[in-house]
FIKOLGU-604356 format. One line per field, with one value per residue: residue number from 1; residue in one letter; y, x, z of N, C-alpha, C in turn. Coordinates in Angstrom, 3 decimals, decimal comma, padded with zeros to 6 digits. Layout:
N
tipa <- c(NUM|...) .
sevex <- c(A|...) .
n.north <- c(Y|...) .
n.east <- c(X|...) .
n.up <- c(Z|...) .
ca.north <- c(Y|...) .
ca.east <- c(X|...) .
ca.up <- c(Z|...) .
c.north <- c(Y|...) .
c.east <- c(X|...) .
c.up <- c(Z|...) .
END
This chain:
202
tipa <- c(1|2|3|4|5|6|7|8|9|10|11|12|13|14|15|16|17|18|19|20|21|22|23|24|25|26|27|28|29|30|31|32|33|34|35|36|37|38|39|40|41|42|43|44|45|46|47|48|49|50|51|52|53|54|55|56|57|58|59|60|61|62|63|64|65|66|67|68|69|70|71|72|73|74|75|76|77|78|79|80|81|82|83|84|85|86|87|88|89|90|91|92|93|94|95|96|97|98|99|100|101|102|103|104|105|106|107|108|109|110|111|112|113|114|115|116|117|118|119|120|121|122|123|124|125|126|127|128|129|130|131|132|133|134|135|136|137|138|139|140|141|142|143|144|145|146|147|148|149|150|151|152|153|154|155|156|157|158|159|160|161|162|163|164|165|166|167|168|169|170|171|172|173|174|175|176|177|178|179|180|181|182|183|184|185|186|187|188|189|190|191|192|193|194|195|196|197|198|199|200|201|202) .
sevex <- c(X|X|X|X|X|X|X|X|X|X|X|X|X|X|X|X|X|X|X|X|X|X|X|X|X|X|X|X|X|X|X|X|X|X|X|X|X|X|X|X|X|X|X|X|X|X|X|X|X|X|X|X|X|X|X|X|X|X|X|X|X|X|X|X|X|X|X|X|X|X|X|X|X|X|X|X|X|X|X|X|X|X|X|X|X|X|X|X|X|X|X|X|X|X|X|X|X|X|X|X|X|X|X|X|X|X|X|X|X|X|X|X|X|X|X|X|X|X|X|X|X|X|X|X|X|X|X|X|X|X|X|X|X|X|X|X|X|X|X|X|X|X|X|X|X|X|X|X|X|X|X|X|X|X|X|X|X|X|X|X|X|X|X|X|X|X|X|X|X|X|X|X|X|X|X|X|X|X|X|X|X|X|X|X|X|X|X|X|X|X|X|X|X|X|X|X|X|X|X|X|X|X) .
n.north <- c(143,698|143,943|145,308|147,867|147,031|149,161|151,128|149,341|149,159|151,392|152,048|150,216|150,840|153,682|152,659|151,021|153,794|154,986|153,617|153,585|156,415|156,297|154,386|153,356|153,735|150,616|150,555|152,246|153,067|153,936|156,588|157,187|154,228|155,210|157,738|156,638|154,608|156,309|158,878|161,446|162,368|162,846|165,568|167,046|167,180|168,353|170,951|171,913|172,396|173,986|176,427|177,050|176,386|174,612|171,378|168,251|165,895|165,921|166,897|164,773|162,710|163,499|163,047|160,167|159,685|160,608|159,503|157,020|157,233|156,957|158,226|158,638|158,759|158,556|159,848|158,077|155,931|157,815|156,845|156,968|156,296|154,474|152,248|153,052|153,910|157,399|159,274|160,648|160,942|163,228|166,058|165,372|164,395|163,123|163,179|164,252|164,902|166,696|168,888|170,497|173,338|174,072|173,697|175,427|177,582|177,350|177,533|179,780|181,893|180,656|181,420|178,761|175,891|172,672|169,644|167,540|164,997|164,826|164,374|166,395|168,703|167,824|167,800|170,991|171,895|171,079|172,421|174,977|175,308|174,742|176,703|178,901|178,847|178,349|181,048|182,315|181,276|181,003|178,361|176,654|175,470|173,061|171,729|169,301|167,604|169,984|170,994|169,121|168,705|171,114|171,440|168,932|170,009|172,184|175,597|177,612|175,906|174,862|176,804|176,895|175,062|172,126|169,606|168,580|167,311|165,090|162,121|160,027|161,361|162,777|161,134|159,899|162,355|162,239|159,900|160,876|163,075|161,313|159,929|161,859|162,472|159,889|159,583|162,316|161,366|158,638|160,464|162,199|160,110|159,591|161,688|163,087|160,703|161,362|164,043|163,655|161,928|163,312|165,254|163,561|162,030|164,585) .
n.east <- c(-078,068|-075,608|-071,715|-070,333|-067,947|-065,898|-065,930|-065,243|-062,173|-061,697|-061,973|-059,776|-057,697|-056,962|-056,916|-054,559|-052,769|-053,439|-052,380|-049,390|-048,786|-048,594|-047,071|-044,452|-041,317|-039,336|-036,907|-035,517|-032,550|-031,659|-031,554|-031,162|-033,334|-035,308|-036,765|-036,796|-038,844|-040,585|-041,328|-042,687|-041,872|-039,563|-039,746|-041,395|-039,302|-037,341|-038,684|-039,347|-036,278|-035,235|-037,075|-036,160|-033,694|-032,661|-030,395|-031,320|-030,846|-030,268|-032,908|-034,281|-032,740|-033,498|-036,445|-036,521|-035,115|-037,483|-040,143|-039,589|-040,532|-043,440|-046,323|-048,696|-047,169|-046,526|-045,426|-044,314|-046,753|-048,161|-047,393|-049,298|-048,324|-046,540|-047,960|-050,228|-052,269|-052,129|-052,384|-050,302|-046,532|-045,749|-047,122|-046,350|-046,250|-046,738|-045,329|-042,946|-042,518|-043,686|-044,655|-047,452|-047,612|-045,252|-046,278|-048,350|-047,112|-045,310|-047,829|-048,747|-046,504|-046,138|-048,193|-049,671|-051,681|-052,384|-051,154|-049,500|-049,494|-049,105|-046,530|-045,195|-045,734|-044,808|-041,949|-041,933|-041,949|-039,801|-037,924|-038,318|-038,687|-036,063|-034,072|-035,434|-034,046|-031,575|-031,135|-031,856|-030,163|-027,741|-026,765|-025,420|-027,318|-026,370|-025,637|-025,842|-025,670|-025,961|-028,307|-030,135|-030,358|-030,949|-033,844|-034,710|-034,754|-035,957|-035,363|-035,014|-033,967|-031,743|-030,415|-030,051|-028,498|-029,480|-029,498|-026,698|-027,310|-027,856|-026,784|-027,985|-029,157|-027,532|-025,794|-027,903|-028,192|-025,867|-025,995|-027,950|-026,972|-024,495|-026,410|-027,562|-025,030|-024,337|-026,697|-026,265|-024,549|-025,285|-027,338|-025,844|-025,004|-027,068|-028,822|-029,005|-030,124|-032,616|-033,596|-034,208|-036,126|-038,022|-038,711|-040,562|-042,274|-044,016) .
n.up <- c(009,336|007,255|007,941|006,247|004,459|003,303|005,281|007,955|006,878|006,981|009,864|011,247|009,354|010,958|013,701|013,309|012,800|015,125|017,247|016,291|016,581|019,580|020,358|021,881|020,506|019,201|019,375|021,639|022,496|020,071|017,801|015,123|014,353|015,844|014,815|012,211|012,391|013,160|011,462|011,341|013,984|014,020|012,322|014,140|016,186|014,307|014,328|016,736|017,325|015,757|016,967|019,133|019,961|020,986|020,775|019,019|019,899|022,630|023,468|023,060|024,863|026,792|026,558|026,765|029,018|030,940|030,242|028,886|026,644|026,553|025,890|027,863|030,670|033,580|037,298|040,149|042,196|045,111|048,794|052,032|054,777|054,267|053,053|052,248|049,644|048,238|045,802|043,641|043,129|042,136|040,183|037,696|034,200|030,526|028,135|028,180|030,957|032,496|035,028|036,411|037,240|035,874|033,178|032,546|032,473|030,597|028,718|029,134|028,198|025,644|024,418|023,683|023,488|023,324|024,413|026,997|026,524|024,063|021,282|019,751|021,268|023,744|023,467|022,382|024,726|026,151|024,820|025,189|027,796|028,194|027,226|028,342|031,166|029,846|029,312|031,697|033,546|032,243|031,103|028,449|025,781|024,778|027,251|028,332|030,828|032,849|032,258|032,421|035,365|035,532|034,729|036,006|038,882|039,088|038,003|040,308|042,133|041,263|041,010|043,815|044,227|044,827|044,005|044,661|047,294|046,464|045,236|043,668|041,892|040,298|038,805|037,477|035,699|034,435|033,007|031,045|029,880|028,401|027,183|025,143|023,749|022,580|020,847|019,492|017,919|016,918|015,079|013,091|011,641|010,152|009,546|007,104|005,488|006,722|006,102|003,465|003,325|004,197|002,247|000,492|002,605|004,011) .
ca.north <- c(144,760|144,183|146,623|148,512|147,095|150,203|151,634|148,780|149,190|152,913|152,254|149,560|152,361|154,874|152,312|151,548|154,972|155,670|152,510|154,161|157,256|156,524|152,891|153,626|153,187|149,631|150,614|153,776|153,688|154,236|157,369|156,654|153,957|156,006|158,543|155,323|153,800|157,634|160,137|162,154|162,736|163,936|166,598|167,912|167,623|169,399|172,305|172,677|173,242|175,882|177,754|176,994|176,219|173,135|170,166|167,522|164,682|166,900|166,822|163,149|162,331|164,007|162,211|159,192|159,522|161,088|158,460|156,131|157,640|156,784|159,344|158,661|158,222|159,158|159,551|156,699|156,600|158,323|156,328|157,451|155,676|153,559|151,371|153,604|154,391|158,704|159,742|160,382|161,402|164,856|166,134|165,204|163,762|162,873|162,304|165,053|164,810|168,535|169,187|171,196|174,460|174,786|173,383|176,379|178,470|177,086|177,564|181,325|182,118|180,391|181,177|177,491|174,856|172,048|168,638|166,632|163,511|164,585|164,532|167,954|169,528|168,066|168,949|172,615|172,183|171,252|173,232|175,969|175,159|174,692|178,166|179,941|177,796|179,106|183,115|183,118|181,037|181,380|176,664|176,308|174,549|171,965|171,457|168,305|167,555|170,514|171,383|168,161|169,290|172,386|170,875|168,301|170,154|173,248|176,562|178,135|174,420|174,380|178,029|176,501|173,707|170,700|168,363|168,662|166,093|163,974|161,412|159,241|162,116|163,365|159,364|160,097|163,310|161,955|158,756|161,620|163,539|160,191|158,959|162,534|162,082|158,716|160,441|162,851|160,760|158,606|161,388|162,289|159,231|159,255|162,734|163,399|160,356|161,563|165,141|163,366|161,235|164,713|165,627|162,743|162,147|165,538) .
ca.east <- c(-077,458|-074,014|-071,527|-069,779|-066,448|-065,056|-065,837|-064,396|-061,152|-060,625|-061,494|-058,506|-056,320|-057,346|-056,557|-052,996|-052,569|-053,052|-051,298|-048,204|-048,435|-048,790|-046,627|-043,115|-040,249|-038,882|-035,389|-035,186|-031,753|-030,991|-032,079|-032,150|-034,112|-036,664|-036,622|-036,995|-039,710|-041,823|-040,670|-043,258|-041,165|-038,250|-039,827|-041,007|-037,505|-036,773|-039,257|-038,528|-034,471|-035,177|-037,523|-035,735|-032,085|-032,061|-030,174|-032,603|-030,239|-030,469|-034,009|-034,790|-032,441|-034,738|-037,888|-036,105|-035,242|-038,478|-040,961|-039,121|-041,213|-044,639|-047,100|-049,229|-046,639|-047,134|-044,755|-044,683|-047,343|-047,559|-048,440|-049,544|-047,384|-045,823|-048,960|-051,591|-051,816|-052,126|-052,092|-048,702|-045,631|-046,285|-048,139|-045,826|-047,162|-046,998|-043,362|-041,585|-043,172|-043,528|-045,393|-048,590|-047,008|-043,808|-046,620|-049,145|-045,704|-045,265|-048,773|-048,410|-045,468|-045,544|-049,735|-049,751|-052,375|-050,952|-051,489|-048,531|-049,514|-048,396|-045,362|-044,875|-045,872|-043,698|-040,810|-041,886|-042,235|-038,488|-037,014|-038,471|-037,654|-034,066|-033,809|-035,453|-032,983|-030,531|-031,700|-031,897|-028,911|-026,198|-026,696|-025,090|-028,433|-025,781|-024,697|-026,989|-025,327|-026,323|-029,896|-031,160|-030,216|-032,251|-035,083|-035,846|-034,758|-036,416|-034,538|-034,709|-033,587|-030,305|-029,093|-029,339|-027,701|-030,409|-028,517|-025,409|-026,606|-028,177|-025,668|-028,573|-029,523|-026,542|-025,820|-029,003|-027,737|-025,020|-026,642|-028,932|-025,781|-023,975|-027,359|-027,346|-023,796|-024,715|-027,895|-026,036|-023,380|-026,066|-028,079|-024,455|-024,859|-028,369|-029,608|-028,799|-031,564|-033,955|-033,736|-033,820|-037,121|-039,049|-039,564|-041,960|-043,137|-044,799) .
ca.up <- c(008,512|006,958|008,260|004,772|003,994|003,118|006,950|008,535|006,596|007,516|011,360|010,991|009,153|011,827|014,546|013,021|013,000|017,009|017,885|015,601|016,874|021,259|021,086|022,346|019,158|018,781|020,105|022,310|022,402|018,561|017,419|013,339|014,473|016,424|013,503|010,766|012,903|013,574|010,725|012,301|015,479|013,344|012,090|015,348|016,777|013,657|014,358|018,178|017,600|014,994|017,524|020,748|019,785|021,867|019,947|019,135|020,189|024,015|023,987|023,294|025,656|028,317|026,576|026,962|030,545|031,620|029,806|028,213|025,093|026,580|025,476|029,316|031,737|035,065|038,375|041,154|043,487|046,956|050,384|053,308|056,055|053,881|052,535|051,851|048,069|048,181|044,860|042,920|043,799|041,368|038,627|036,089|032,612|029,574|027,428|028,746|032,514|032,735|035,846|036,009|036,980|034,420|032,042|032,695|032,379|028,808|027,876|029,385|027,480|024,300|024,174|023,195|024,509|023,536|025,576|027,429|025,416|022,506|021,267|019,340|021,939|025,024|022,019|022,651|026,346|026,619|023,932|025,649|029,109|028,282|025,998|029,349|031,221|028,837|029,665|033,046|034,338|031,527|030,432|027,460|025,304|024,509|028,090|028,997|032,437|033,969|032,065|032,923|036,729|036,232|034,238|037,134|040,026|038,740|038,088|041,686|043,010|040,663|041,934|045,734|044,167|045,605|043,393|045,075|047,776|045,461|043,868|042,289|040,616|039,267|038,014|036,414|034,703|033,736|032,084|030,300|029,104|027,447|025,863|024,164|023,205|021,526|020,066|018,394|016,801|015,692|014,368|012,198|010,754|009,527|009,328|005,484|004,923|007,419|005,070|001,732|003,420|004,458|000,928|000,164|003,750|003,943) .
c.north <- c(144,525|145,522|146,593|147,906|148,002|151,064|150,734|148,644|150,386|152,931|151,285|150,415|153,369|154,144|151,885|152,302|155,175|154,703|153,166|155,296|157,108|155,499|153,418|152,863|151,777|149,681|152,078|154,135|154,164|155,706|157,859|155,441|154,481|156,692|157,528|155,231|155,343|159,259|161,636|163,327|163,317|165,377|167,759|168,221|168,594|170,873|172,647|172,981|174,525|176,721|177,950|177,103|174,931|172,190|169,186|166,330|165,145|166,439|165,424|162,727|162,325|163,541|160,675|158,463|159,608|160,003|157,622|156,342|157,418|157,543|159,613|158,499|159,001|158,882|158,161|157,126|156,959|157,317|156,922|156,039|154,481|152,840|151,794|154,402|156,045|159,553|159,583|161,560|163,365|165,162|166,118|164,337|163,893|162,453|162,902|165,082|165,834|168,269|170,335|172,995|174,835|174,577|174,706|177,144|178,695|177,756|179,434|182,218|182,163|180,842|180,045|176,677|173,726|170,925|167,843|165,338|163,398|165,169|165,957|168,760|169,556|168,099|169,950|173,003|172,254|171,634|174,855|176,147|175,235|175,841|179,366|179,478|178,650|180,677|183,265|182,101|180,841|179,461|177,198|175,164|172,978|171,395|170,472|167,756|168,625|170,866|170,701|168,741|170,078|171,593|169,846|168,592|171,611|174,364|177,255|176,341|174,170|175,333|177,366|175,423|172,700|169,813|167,637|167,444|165,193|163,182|160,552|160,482|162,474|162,240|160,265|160,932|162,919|161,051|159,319|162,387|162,375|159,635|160,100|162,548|160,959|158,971|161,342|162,752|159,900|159,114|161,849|161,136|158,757|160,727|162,996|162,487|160,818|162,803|164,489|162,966|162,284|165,589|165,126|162,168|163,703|166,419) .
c.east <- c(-075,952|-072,899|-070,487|-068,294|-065,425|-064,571|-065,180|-062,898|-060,776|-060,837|-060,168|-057,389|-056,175|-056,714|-055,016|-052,521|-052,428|-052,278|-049,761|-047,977|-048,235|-047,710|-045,407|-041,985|-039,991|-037,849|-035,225|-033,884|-030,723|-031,858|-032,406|-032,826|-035,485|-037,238|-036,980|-038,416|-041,270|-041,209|-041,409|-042,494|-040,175|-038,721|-040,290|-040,391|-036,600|-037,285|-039,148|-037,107|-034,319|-036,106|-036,829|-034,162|-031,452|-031,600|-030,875|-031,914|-030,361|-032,018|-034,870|-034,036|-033,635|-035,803|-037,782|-036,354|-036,597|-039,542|-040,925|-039,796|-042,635|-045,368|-047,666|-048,191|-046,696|-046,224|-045,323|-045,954|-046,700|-048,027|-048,460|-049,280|-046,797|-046,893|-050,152|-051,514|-052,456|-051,879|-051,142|-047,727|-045,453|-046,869|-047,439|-046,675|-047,066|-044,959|-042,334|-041,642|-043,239|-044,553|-046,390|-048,143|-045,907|-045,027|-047,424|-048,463|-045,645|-046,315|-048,923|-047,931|-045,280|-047,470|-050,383|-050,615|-051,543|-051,242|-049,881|-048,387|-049,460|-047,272|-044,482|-044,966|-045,058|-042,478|-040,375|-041,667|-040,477|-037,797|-037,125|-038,162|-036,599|-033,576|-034,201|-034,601|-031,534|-030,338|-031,498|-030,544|-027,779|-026,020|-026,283|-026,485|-027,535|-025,130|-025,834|-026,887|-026,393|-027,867|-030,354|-030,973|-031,184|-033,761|-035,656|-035,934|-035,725|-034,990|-033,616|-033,850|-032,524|-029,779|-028,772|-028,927|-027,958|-029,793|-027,487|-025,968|-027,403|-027,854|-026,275|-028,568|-028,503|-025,892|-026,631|-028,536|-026,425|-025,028|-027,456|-027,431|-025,391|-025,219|-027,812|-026,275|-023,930|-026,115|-027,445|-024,790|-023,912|-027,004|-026,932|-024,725|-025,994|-029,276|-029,713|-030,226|-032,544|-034,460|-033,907|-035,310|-038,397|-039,539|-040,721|-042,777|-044,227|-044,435) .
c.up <- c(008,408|007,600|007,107|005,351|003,999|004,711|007,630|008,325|007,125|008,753|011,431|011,197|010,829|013,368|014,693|013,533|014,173|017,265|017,195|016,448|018,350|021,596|021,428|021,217|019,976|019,789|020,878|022,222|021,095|017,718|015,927|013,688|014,750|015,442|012,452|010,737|012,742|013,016|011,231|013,088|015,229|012,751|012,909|016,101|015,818|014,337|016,058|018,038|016,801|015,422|018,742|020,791|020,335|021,038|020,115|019,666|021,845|024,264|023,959|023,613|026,788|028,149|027,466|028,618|031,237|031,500|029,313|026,251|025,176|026,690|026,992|030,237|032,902|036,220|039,052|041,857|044,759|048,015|051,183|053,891|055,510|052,756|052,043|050,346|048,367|047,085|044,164|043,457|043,548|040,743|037,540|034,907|031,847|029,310|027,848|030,195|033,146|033,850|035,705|035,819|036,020|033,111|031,612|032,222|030,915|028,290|027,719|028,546|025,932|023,531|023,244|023,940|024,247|024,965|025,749|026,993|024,546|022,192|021,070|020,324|023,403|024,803|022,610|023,516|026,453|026,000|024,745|027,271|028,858|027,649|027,924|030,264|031,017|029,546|030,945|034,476|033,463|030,710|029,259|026,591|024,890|025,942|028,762|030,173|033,266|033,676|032,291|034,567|036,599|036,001|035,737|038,771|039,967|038,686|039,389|042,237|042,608|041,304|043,116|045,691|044,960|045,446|044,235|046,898|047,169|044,348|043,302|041,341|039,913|038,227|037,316|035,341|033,645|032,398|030,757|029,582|028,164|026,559|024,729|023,428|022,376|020,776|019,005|017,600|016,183|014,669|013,010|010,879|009,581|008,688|007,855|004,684|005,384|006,901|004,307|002,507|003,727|003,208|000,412|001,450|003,957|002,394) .
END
């Protein structure tokens, strides 16, 4: 039995398609690239800053850092006594690496399901973390130093200021601050096409 031409072309398309949507952009650190490469992804960075307020150059910083952009990514493993593989280090996952509880939180809150492996949705996760964030310790949504602090130390863990002896991490924050800073000076430079391209993309 032949198998139809026409069916083997649209599992193809269809397989395109997921490989497009899960592969990790070209260049992570160019953000009209990323945007060029997955117009997609711009328009759900559009639609999380106009429900959350978070700047979208802010929040794909924090993808950045968290998963490098990989839809599955998953903490280190754990050992037991050094050598014994024990699971993972947390339940973080997916692009934003929201852990199970802040994720439950989200779903609580925003009465959103909504999976961690997709993009729009770990968007919402940290637009909305960083807006409650925002509410209940005074962050500036543009202040990416210290919201990345809360975001991975948790809320309660920034008041007792955990950070404070942890100088990788604050490196880290810092590295996450400047790659929003270069996010949203190349976003300046591009955004006007990435509007003009959302008329005939959707």
């Amino acid at each position: 039995m032949k198998f139809p031409y026409r069916v083997l072309l649209q599992l193809t398309a269809s397989l395109v398609l997921l490989g497009c949507a899960t592969s990790p952009p070209s260049q992570v650190s160019n953000l009209c690239e990323i945007f060029r490469e997955k117009p997609s992804w711009y328009e759900d960075a559009v639609d999380m800053e106009k429900q959350w307020g978070t700047p979208v150059q802010v929040a794909m910083a924090f993808v950045k850092q968290e998963s490098s952009f990989r839809h599955d990514a998953l903490p280190p493993k754990d050992y037991l006594l050094g050598f014994i593989p024990f699971g993972r280090v947390s339940s973080a996952y997916g692009y934003a690496q929201a852990q199970d509880p802040a994720w439950e939180d989200f779903q609580k809150a925003t009465h959103h399901g909504g999976s961690r492996t997709d993009f729009a949705d770990s968007m919402m996760f940290i637009g909305w973390y960083t807006r409650e964030t925002n509410k209940q310790l005074g962050l500036s949504m543009w202040d990416t130093y210290n919201q990345y602090l809360a975001y991975h130390e948790g809320r309660g863990g920034f008041a007792r200021k955990t950070y404070s002896q942890n100088p990788s991490l604050k490196r880290i924050a810092r590295r996450v601050e400047k790659q929003a800073k270069d996010y949203g000076w190349q976003l300046k430079q591009c955004r006007q096409e990435l509007e003009n391209n959302r008329s005939w993309f959707f």
